[in-house]
C-alpha positions in Angstrom: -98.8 20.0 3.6 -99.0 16.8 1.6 -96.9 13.4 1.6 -95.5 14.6 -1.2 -95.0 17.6 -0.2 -93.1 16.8 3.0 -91.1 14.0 1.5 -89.4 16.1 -1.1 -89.0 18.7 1.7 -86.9 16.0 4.0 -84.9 14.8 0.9 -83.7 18.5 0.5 -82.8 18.9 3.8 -80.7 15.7 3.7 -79.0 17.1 0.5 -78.5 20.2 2.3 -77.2 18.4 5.3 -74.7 16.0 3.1 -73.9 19.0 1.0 -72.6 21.2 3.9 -70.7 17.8 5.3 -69.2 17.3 1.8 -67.9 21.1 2.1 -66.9 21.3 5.4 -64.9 17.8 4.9 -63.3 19.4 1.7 -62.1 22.3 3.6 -60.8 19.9 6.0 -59.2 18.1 3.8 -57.8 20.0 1.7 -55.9 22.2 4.9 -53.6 19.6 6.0 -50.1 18.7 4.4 -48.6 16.3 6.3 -49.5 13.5 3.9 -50.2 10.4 6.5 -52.3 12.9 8.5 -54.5 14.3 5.1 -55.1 10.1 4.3 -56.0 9.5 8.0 -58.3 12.5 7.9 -59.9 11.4 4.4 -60.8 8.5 5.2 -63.0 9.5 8.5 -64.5 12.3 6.7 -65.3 9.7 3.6 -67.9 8.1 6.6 -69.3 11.2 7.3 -70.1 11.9 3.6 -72.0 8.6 3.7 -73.3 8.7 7.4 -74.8 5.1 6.5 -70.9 4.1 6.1 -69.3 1.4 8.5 -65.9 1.1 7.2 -63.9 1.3 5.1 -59.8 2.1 3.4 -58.0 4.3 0.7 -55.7 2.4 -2.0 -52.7 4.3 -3.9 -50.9 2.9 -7.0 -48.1 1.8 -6.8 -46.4 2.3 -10.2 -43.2 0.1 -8.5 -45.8 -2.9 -7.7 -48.2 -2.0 -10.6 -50.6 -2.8 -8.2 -53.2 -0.5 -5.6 -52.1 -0.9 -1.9 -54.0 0.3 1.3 -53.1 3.5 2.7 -55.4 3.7 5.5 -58.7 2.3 6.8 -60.9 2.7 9.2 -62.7 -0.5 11.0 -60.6 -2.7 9.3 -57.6 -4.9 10.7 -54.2 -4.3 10.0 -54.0 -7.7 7.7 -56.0 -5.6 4.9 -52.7 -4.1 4.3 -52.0 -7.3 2.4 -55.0 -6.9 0.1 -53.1 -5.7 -2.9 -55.0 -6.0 -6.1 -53.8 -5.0 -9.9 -55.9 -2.9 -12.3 -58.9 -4.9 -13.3 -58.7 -7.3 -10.3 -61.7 -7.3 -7.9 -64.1 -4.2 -7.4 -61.2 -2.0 -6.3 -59.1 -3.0 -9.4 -62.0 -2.7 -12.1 -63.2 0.7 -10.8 -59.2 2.0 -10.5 -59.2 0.9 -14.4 -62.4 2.6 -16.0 -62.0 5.3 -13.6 -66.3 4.7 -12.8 -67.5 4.5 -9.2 -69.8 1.7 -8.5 -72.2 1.2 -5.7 -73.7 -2.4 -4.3 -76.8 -3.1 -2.5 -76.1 -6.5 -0.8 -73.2 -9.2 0.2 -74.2 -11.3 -2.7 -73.5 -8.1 -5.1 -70.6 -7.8 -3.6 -69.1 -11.2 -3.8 -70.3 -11.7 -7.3 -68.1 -8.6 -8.9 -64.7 -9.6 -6.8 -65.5 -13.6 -8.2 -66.9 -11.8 -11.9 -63.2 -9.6 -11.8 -61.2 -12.5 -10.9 -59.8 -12.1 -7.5 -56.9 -13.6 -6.6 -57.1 -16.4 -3.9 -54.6 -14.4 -1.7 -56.5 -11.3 -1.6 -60.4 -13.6 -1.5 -58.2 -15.0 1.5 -57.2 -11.7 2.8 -60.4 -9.9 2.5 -62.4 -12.4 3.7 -60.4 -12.9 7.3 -61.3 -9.0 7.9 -64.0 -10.2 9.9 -66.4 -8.1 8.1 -69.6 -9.3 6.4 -70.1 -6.4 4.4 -74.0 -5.6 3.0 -73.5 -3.2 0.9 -70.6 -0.9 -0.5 -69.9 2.1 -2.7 -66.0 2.3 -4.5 -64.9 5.3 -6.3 -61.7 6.2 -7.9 -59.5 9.2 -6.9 -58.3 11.1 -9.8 -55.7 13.8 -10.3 -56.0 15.9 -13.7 -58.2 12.9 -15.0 -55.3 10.7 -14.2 -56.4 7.9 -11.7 -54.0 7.5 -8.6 -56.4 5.4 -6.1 -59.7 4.3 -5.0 -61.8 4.5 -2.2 -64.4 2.2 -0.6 -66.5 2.4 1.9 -69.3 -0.2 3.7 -71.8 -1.2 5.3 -71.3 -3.3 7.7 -75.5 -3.4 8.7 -77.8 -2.5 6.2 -79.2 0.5 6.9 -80.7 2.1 3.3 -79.9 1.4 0.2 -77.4 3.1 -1.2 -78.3 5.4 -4.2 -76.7 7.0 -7.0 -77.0 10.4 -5.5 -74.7 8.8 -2.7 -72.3 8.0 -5.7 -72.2 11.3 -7.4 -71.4 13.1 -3.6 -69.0 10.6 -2.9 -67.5 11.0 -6.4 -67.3 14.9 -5.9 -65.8 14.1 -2.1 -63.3 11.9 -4.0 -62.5 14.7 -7.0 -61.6 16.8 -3.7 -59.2 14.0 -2.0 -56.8 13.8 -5.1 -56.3 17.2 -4.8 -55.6 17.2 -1.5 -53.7 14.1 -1.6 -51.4 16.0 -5.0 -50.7 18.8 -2.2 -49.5 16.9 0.4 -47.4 15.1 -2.1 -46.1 18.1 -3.0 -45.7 19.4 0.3 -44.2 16.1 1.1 -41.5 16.5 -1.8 -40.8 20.5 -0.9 -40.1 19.3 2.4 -37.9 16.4 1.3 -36.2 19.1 -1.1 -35.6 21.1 1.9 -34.2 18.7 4.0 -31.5 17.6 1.5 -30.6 20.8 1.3 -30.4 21.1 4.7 -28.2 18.0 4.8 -26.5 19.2 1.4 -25.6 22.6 3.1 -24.2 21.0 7.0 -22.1 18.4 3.9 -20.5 21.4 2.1 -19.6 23.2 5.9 -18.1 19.8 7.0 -16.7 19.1 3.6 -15.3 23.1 3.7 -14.3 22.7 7.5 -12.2 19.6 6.0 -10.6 21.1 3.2 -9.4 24.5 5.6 -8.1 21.9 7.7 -6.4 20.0 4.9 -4.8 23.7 3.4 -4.1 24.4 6.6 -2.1 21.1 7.7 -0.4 21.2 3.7 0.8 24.8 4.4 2.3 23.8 7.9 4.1 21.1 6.6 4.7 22.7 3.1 6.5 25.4 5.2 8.7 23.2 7.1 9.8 21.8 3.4 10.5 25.3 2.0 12.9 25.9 5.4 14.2 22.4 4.5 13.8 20.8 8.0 15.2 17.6 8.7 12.7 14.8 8.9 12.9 14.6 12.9 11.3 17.8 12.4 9.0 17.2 9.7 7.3 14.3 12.2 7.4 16.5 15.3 4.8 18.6 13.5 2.9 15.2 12.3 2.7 14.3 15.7 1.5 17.6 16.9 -1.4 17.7 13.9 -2.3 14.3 15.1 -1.3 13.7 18.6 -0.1 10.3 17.9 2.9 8.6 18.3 5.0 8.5 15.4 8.0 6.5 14.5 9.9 6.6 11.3 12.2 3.9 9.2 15.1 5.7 7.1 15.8 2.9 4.6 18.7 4.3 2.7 20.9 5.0 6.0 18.7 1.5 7.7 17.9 3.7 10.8 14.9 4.0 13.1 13.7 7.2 14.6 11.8 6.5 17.4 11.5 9.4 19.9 8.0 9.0 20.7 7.9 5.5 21.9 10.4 2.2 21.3 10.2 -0.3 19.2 11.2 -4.1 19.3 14.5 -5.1 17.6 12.8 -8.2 16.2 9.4 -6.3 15.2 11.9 -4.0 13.3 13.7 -6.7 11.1 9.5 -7.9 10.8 8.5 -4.9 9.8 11.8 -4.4 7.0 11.1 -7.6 5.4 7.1 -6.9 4.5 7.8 -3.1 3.5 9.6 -3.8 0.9 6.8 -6.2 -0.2 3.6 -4.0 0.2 3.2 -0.3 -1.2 0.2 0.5 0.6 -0.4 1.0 4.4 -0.5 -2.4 6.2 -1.0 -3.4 10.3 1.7 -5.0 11.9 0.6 -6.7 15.1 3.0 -8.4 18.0 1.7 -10.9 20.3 1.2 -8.8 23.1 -1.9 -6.9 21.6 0.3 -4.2 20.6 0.1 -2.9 16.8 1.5 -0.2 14.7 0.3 1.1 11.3 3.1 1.2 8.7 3.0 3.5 6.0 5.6 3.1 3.0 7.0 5.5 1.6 7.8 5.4 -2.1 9.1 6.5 -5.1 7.8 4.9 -8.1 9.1 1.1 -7.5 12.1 2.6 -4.4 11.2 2.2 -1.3 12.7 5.2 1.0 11.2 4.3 4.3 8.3 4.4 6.4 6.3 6.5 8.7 5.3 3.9 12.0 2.4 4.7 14.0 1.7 2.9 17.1 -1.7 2.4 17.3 -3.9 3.4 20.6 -7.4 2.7 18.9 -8.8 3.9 15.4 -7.5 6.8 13.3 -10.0 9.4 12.1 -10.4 10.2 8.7 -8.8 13.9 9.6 -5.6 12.1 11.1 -5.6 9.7 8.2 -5.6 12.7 5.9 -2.8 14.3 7.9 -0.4 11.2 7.5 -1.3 11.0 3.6 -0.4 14.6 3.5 3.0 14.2 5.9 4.0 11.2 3.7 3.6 12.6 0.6 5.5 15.6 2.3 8.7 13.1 3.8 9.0 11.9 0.6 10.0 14.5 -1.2 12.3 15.8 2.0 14.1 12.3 1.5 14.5 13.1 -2.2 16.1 16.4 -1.5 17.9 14.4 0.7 19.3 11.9 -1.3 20.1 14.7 -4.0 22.1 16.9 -1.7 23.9 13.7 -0.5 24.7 12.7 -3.9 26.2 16.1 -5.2 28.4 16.0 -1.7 29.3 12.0 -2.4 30.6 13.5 -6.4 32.1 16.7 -4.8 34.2 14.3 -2.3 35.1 12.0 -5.2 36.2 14.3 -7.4 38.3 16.2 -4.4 39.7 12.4 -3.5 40.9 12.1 -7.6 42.6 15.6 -7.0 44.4 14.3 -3.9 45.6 11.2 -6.2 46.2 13.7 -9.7 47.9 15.9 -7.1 51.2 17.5 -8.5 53.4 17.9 -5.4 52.8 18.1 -1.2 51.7 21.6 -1.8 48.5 20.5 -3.4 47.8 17.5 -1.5 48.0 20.1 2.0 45.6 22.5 0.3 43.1 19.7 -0.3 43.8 18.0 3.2 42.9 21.4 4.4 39.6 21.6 3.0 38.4 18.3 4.0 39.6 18.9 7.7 42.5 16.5 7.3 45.6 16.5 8.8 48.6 15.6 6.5 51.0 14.7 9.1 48.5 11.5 10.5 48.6 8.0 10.2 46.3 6.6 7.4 45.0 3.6 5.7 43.0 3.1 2.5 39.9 0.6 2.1 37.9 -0.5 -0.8 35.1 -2.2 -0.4 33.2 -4.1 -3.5 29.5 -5.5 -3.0 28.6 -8.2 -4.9 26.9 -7.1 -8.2 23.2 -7.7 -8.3 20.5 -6.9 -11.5 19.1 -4.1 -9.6 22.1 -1.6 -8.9 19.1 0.9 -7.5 19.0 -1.8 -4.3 23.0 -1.6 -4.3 23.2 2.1 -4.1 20.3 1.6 -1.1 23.3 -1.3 0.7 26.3 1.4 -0.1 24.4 4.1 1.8 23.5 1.7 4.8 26.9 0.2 4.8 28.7 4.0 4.9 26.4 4.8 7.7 27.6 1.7 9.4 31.6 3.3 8.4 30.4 6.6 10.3 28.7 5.0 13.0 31.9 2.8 13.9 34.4 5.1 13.4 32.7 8.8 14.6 36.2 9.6 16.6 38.0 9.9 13.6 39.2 11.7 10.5 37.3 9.9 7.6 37.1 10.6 3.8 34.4 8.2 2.0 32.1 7.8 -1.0 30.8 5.5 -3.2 30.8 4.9 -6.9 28.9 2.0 -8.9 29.5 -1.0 -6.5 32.4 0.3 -4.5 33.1 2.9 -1.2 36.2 4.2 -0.9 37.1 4.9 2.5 40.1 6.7 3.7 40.8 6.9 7.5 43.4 8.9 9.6 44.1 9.3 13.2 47.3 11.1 15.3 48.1 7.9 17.0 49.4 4.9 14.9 47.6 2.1 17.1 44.6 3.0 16.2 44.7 1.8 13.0 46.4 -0.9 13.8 43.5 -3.3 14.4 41.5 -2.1 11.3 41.4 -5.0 9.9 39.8 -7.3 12.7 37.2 -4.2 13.3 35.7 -4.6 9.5 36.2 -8.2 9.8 33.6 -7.7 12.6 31.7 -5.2 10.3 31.6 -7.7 7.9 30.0 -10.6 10.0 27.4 -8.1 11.5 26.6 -7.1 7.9 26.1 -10.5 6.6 24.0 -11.7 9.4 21.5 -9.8 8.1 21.4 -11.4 4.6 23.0 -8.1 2.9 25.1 -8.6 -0.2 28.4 -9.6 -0.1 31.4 -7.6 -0.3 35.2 -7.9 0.2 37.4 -5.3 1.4 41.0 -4.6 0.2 43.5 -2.2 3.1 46.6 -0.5 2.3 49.0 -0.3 4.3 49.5 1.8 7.6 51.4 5.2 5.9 52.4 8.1 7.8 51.3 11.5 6.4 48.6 12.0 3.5 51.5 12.7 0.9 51.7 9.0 -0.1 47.9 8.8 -0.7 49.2 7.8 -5.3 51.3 4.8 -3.2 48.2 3.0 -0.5 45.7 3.8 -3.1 47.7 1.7 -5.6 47.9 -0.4 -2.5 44.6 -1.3 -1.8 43.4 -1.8 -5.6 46.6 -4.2 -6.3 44.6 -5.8 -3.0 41.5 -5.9 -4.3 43.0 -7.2 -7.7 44.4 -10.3 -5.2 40.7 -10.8 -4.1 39.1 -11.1 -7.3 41.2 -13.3 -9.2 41.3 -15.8 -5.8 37.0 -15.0 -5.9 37.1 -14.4 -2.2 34.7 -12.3 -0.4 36.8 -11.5 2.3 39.0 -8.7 4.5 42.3 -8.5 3.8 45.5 -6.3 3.5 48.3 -5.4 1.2 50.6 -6.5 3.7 48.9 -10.0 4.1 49.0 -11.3 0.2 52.9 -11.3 0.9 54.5 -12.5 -2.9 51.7 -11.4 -4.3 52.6 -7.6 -3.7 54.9 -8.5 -6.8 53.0 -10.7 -8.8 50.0 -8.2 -9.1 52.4 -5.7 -10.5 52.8 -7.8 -13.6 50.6 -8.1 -16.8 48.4 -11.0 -16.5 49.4 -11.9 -20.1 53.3 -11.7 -19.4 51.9 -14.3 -16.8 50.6 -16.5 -18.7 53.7 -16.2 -20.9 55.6 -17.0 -18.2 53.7 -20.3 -17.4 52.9 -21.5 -21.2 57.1 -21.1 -21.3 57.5 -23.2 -17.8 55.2 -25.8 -18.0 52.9 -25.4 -21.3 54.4 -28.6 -22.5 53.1 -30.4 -19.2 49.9 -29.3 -19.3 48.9 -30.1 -22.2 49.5 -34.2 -21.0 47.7 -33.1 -17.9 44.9 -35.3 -18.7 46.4 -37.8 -19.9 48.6 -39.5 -17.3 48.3 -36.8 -14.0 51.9 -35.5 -14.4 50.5 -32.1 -13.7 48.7 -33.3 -10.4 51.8 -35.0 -9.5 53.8 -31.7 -9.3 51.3 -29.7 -7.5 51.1 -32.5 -5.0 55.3 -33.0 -4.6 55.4 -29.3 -3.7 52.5 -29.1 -1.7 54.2 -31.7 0.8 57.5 -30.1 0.3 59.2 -32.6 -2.2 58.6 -35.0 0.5 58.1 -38.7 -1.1 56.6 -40.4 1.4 54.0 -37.9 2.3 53.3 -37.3 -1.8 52.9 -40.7 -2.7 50.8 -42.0 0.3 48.6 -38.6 -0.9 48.5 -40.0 -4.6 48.1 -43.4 -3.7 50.7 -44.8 -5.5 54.4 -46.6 -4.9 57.1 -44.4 -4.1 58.8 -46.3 -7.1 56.0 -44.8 -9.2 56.2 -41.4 -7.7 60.0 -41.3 -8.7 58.9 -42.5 -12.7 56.1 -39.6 -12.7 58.8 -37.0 -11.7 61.3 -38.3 -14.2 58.7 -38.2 -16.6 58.4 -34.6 -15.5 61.8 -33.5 -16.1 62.0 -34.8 -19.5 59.6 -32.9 -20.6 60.3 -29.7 -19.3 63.6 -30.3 -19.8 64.6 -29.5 -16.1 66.1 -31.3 -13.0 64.2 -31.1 -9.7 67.4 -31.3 -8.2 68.5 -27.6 -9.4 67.3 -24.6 -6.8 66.6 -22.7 -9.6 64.9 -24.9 -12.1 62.6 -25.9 -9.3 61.8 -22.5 -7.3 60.7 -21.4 -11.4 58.8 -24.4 -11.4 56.8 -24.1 -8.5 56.3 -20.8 -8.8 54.7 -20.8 -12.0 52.5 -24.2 -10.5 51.4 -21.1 -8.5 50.6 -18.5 -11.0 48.3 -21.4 -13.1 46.5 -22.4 -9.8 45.8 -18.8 -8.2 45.9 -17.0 -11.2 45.2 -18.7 -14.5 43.7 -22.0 -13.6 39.9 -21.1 -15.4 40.2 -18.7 -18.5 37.3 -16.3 -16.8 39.9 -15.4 -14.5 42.2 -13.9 -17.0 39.4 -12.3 -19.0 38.3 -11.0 -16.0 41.1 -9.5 -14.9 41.7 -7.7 -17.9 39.1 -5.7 -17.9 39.6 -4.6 -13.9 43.3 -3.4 -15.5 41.4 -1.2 -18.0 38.9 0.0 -15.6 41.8 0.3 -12.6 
């Protein structure tokens, strides 16, 4: 056989040989998915394709970057991983962007293309610190549906043989094979990602079911205990059992606390009042002993009704925090109903009260004694109470219902009739024993300095007087407004009866414009020189100190001498003598009237409207 002869024979079996690695590293390649694992195996098969090959790594575009980054190399430190180079740039890039494979023959080659494509310092930097002196290397690109995704280069490291373009055009067809593997795995990669939020998206549904049958099945418990109309102590037994925590509860309108399941702090309650009124969502409250509690408010619209008070132990799960949302929402409207039913009774008993008063004879006023559970034959007494007027008469009807509470709480032992119209509670109270109501007065006066210690509005409070049987109720309930009357026109915010204003009792019977009548006839002339020479001051002063001269004059600073002009003065104008019983008991007395009854003209507008209203 010749030279020629044998030489072509050895090239074919070399082509044989590189064709069956080629294959066999194609159907190696190309049976993996995991994606990591199919670049890994490339890359060690892209050295057997090339047997000559040292080293070498596998870039992937990054369309985020716009740049090719290494996915995995062989013989190569991990710093290569910074060698990022953008379409164009350096053998890698130039080959990624005309999608041509190019093969070099020595270090020189080499380092003239990445200088001729216009490295980047960086990646000169980077490539150069491999440690690798590379003499000779062979770059192709990998290509999916003619669409380049990648390169890959290999080297060598010691110069074997030349490299050839039949190495190119095998390494070419190896690479043609690598993008379709590589597509595969992607795809793998993305059905398994596909899967897996499925996966996740199916457990999130379960919980997200689990959550909702939980939440049906914690609103039909407590929607249940709303149809039955439970009271609220029931309403946060079953909170408490959903829950297991400790749950307290603030009833604003009667200014209660229910706190079976643990106490709470007088001073931590007043705390507490004071910022629920200011915040409408759920705040933390904490003392100085490390102990906290969770307030949730309770509203409707701008009212606030109350609050639900948790004492906290550690942090709420979202399933408990669910359940309170629910059990508020759920206490709300129980409070609602509440207040409804409580406001039909209060017009039921106000209405019964005017038939009491309308009554035609004892007959009637028995029958409707009987049906409130009063006894006709006790001892009773009538009370008004008036709050001071404020611009929000929602937060007055909130003090009326505390303040009645207060009424029941205090006097539990005994017949009672109350309600509570616009800015007033009527309050009628009976017992079988006359002393009890004896000291009523002193007992609201008490009431009344609790009250206002904890900045509620003001209020006065007008008592008949004690009457035996209910068939005079017409005579105390004239009683107590003629009281009342007394109390406005003197502007005092005070307790008082109808048997303490003394003269008054008659004076209240008379039209406030036959008053003022009476006083333009008695001293009309003298007050109109009031502010000119202090006759008028003179008088009040002379029967202040009962007529006494001494004591008047050293109060007016003045002579005695000039104390005896001023009151001649006096009694020329009026056209009276000081000396007469009668001109003088109708001079003081209207001095009186003008000073508790008429002294500023508000007061007489004033208390002609309470006579059209009374």
């Amino acid at each position: 056989m010749s030279d020629g002869q044998e030489t072509i024979l050895r090239q074919l079996t070399l082509s044989n040989k590189q064709l069956s690695i080629l294959v066999e590293s194609i159907r190696t390649i190309t049976s993996k998915l995991q994606i990591d694992e199919v670049l890994h195996t490339i890359m060690r098969y892209a050295l057997n394709v090339v047997p000559e090959a040292d080293a070498g790594y596998l870039m992937l575009f990054d369309n985020h970057k716009q740049c090719l980054i290494p996915k995995t190399y062989i013989h190569f430190p991990p710093s290569i991983e910074q060698f990022q180079t953008k379409p164009n740039e350096a053998i890698t890039g130039r080959v990624f962007a005309t999608g041509m494979g190019e093969f070099f023959n020595s270090n020189e080659e080499i380092m003239a293309a990445m200088y001729h494509q216009n490295v980047s310092p960086h990646n000169l930097r980077t490539i150069l610190k491999s440690e690798h002196v590379p003499q000779a290397a062979l770059c192709v690109p990998i290509t999916v549906d003619v669409k380049p995704i990648g390169v890959m280069i290999i080297h060598q490291l010691q110069k074997k043989r030349d490299l050839t373009q039949e190495d190119l055009l095998f390494f070419q067809a190896f690479a043609d094979q690598v993008g379709v593997a590589i597509q595969k795995a992607q795809y793998y990669e993305k059905m398994i990602e596909k899967v897996k939020e499925a996966h996740e998206l199916s457990l999130a549904l379960e919980t997200k079911h689990t959550l909702l049958k939980q939440r049906y099945d914690v609103h039909a418990s407590l929607n249940q205990l709303l149809l039955q109309n439970e009271p609220i102590s029931v309403i946060l037994k079953e909170l408490q059992k959903l829950t297991q925590l400790p749950i307290g509860f603030y009833d604003a309108s009667d200014d209660v606390f229910l706190e079976d399941s643990f106490s709470i702090p007088y001073h931590t309650k007043s705390k507490i009042k004071k910022q629920l009124f200011l915040k409408l969502k759920p705040f933390e409250y904490r003392l100085k002993n490390k102990r906290s509690y969770i307030i949730y408010p309770l509203y409707n619209l701008d009212i606030c009704l109350g609050s639900m008070i948790i004492e906290q132990k550690g942090s709420i799960s979202y399933k408990d925090q669910q359940t309170l949302e629910q059990g508020a929402n759920i206490l709300i409207l129980q409070i609602l109903r509440n207040k409804n039913v409580q406001e039909l009774h209060n017009k039921r008993i106000h209405e019964t009260f005017q038939q009491f008063i309308d009554a035609p004879n004892q007959k009637s006023v028995a029958s409707t004694a009987y049906h409130l559970d009063l006894d006709v034959q006790d001892y009773y007494r009538l009370c008004i109470f008036e709050f001071q007027q404020k611009a929000n008469m929602l937060s007055i009807e909130q003090s009326l219902k505390q303040f009645i509470s207060l009424l029941k709480e205090q006097f539990s032992s005994e017949r009672t009739l109350i309600f509570y119209e616009k800015n007033k509670i009527t309050f009628l109270i009976g017992s079988p024993l006359s002393a009890t109501l004896t000291s009523l007065n002193e007992t609201l006066q008490l009431l009344q300095r609790k009250w206002q210690i904890q900045h509620k509005p003001l209020f006065r409070s007008a008592i008949s007087k004690q009457h035996k049987s209910l068939y005079n109720i017409t005579a105390f309930y004239e009683e107590a407004l003629q009281t009342l009357r007394f109390l406005r026109v003197r502007d005092e915010w005070t307790v008082t009866s109808y048997e303490k204003i003394g003269l008054n009792q008659l004076i209240l019977q008379v039209p406030p414009r036959d008053l003022a009548n009476f006083i333009q006839d008695q001293i009309g002339e003298l007050l109109a020189q009031a502010n000119k020479n202090h006759l008028y001051e003179t008088l009040l002063a002379y029967f202040k100190f009962n007529r006494s001269i001494q004591q008047t004059a050293q109060h007016l600073h003045i002579h005695a001498n000039t104390l005896y002009q001023r009151l001649n003065r006096i009694e020329q104008i009026l056209n009276i003598s000081l000396q007469k019983q009668e001109d003088t008991l109708k001079i003081q007395l209207s001095c009186y009237l003008q000073e508790n009854y008429l002294t500023h003209r508000k007061k007489v507008t004033q208390w002609n409207e309470e006579e059209e209203y009374f």
